[in-house]
TIKESE-563279 format. One line per 5 residues: number of its first residue (from 1); their letters; for each residue x, y, z of N, C-alpha, C. Coordinates in steps of 0.05 Angstrom, whole numbers, plus 5000, padded with zeros to 4 digits. Atoms other than C-alpha are relative to their C-alpha. Example, Ala and Ser with C-alpha at 12.3 -4.5 7.8 and 13.67 -1.06 7.14 Angstrom:
<recs>
1	as	5018:4976:5000:5246:4910:5156:5018:5024:5000 | 4984:4976:4999:5273:4979:5143:4985:5022:5014
</recs>
This chain:
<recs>
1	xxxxx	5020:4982:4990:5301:4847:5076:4994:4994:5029 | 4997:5010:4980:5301:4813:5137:5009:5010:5023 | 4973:4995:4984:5362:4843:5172:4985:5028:5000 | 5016:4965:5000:5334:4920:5151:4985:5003:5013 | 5027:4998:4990:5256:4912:5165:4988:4979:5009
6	xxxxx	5015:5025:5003:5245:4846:5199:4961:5004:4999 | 5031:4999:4991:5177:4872:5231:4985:5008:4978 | 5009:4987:5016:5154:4905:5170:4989:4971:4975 | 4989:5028:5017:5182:4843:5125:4977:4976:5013 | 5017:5027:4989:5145:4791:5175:4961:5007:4985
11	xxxxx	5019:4984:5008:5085:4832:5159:4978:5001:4970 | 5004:4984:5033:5083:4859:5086:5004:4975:4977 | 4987:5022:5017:5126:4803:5060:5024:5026:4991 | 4976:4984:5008:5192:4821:5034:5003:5014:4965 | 5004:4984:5021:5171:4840:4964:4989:5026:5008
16	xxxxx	5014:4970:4989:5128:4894:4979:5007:5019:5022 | 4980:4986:4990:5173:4916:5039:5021:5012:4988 | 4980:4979:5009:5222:4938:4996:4993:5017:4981 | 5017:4979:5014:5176:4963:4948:4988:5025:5016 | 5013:4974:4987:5144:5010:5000:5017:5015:5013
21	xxxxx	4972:4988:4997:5219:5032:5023:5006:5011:4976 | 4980:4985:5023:5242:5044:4958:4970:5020:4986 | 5026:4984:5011:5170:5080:4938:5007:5031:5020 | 4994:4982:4988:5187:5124:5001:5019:5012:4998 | 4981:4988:4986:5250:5142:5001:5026:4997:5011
26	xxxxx	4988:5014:4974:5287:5101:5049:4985:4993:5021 | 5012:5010:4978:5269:5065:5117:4992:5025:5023 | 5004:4983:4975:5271:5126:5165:4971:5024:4988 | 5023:4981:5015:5222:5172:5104:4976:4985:5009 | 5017:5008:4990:5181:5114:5110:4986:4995:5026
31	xxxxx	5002:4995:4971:5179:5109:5188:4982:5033:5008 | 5015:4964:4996:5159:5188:5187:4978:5005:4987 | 5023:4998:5014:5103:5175:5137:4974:5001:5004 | 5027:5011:4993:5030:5187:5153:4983:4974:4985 | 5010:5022:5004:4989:5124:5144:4978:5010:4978
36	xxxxx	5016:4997:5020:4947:5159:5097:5011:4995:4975 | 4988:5000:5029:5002:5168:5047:5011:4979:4995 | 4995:5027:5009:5034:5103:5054:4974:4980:4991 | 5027:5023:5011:4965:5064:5037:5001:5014:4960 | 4998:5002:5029:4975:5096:4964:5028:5009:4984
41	xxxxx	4985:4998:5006:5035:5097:4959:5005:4976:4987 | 4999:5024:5035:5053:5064:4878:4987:4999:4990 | 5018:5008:5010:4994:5077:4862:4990:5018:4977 | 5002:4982:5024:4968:5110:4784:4988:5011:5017 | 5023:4986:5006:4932:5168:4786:4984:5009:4975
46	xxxxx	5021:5000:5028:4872:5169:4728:4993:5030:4990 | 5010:4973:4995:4866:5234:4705:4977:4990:4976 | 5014:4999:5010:4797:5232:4691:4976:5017:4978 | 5010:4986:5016:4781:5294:4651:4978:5017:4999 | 5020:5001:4995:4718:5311:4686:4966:4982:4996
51	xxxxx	5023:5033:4992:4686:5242:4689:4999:5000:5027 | 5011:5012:4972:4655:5213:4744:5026:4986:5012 | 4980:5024:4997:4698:5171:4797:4983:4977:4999 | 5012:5023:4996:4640:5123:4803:5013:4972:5002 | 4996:5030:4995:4668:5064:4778:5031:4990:4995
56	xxxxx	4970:5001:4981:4743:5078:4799:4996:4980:5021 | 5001:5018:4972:4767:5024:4848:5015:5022:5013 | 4974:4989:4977:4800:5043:4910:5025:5005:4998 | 4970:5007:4997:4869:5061:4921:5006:4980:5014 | 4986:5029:4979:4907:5000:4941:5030:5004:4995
61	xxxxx	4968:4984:5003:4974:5033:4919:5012:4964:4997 | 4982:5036:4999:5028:4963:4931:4989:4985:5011 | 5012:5014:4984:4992:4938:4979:4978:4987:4986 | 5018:5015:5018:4940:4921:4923:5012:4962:4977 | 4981:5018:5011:4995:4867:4894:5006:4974:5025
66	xxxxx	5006:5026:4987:4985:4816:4959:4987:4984:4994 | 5015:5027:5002:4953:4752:4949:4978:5006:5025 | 5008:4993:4966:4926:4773:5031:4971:5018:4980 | 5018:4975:5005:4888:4834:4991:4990:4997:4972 | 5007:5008:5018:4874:4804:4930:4969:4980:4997
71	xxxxx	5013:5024:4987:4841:4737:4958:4982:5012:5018 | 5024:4994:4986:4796:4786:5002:4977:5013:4976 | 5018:4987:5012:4720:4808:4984:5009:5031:4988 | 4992:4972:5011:4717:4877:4946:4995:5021:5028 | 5008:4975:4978:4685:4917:5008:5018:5004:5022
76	xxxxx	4976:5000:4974:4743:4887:5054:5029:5004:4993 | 4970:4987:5017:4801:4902:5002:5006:5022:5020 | 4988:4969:5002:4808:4975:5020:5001:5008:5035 | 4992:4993:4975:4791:4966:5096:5040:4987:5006 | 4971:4999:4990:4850:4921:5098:5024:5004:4998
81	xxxxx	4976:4987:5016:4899:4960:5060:4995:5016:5015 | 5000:4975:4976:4881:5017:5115:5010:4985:5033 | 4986:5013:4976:4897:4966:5170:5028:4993:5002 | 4971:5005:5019:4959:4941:5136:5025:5026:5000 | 4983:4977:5006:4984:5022:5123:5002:5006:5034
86	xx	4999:4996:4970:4972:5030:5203:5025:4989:5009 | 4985:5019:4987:5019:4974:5217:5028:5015:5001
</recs>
């Protein structure tokens, strides 16, 4: 993963770099992707039936599977899975 996406790889880590390539597409789909859609990208959707979302977490799509975003508070999870999809 290295050789493909180093900057991505240095980044993401190389698990989840190829997870969020192969979630996209390929490297160039991903490259063209708005940062909105890569932040949930892998991620369920609940069909909730006309329940509340209340006490739904955030999307964290792959990016929810770091140690980085795991190991953070709950209120700073989801900012830094939006800083992270920027990158």
């Amino acid at each position: 993963m290295q050789f493909l996406a180093p900057n991505l790889s240095q980044i993401v880590g190389p698990t989840v770099a190829s997870q969020l390539i192969t979630a996209a597409g390929g490297l160039e789909a991903l490259a063209g992707m708005p940062a909105c859609n890569i932040q949930v990208l892998g991620g369920q959707r609940k069909n909730l039936l006309g329940f509340s979302k209340a006490g739904q977490k955030h999307h964290l799509g792959l990016f929810g599977n770091m140690e980085m975003v795991k190991n953070a508070p709950g209120d700073f999870q989801v900012k830094l899975v939006r800083m992270l999809s920027t990158k």
